[in-house]
C-alpha positions as CSV (number, residue, x, y, z in Angstrom):
1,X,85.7,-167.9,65.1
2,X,86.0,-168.5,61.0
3,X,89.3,-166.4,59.5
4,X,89.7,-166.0,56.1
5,X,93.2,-163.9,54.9
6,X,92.3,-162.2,51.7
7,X,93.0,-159.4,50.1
8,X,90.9,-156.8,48.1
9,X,90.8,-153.4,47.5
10,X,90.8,-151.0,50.6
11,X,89.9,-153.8,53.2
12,X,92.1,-155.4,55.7
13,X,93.1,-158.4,54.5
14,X,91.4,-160.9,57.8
15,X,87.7,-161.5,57.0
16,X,86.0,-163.0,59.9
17,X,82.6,-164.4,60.0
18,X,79.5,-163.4,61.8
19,X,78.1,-166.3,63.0
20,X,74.5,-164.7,63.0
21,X,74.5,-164.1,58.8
22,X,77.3,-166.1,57.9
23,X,79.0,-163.1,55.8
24,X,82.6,-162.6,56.1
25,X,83.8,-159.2,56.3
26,X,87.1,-157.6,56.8
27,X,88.3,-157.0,60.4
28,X,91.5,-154.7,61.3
29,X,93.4,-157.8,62.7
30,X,94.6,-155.4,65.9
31,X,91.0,-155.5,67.3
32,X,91.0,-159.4,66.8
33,X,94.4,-159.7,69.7
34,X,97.2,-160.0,66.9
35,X,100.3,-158.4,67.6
36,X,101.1,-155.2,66.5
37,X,104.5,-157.1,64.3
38,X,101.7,-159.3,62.6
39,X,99.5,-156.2,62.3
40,X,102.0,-154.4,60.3
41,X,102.8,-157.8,57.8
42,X,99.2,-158.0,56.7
43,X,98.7,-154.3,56.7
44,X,102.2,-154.5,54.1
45,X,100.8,-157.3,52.3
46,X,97.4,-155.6,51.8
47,X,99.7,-152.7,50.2
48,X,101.4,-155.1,48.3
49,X,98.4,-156.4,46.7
50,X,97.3,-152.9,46.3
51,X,100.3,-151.7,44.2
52,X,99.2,-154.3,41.7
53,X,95.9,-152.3,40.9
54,X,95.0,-149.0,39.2
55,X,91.8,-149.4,40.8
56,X,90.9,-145.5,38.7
57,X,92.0,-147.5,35.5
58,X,92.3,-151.7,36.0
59,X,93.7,-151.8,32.6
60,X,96.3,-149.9,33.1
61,X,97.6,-151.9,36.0
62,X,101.1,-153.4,36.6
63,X,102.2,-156.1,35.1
64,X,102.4,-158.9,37.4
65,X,104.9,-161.8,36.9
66,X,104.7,-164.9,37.7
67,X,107.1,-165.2,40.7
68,X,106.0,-162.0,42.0
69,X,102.1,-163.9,41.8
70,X,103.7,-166.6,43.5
71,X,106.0,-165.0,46.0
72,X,102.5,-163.3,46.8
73,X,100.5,-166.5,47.8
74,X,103.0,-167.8,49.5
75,X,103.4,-164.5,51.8
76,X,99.9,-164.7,52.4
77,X,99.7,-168.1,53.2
78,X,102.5,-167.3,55.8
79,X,100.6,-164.8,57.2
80,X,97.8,-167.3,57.4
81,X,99.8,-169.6,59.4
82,X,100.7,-167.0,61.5
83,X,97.7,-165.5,62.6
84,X,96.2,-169.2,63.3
85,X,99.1,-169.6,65.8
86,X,98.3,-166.4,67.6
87,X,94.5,-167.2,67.6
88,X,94.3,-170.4,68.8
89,X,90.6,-170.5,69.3
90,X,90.1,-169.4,65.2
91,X,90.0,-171.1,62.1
92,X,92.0,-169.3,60.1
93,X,92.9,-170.3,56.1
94,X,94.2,-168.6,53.3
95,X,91.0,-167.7,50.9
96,X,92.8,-169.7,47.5
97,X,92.9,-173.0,49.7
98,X,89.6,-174.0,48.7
99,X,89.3,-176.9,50.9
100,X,89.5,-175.0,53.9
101,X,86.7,-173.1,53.1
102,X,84.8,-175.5,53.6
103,X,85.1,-174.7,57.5
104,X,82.6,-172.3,57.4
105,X,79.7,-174.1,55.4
106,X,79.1,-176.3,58.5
């Protein structure tokens, strides 16, 4: 199985590949085994990324510093780390590490 953590608006944040079309698509991580602790970090990171967006008006959105941008990646690249140790049998990266992605072109 092929994990992506990424957020966008209104999805969970795990995108998981179907290996018949090759499209990744967001998965509620509690119907993938997680635990219900990491369940509730990626569903707080997803609102995090959320509160950064006025998805009715984009340019009237928060202002985003950048240690708040970096504090960000970082979380999700925690998050991304932990959800590879509690699915062993996944692949699991964080989408801005671009040479991971490369795991699912094979």
């Amino acid at each position: 199985m092929l994990v992506k953590v990424m957020d966008d608006y209104g999805c969970w944040p795990l995108w998981v590949r179907d290996e018949a079309s090759g499209v990744y698509e967001p998965r509620d991580p509690a119907t993938l085994g997680v635990s219900a602790g990491l369940v509730g970090r990626l569903s707080a990171w997803q609102q995090w990324s959320e509160s950064m967006v006025n998805i009715a008006d984009p340019g009237d959105s928060r202002a985003v510093g950048a240690d708040e941008d970096a504090a960000f990646v970082a979380e999700g690249r925690l998050l991304a780390a932990r959800v590879a140790e509690e699915l062993p049998h996944a692949v699991v990266w964080y989408y801005d590490d671009s040479s991971a992605d490369t795991a699912g072109s094979d």
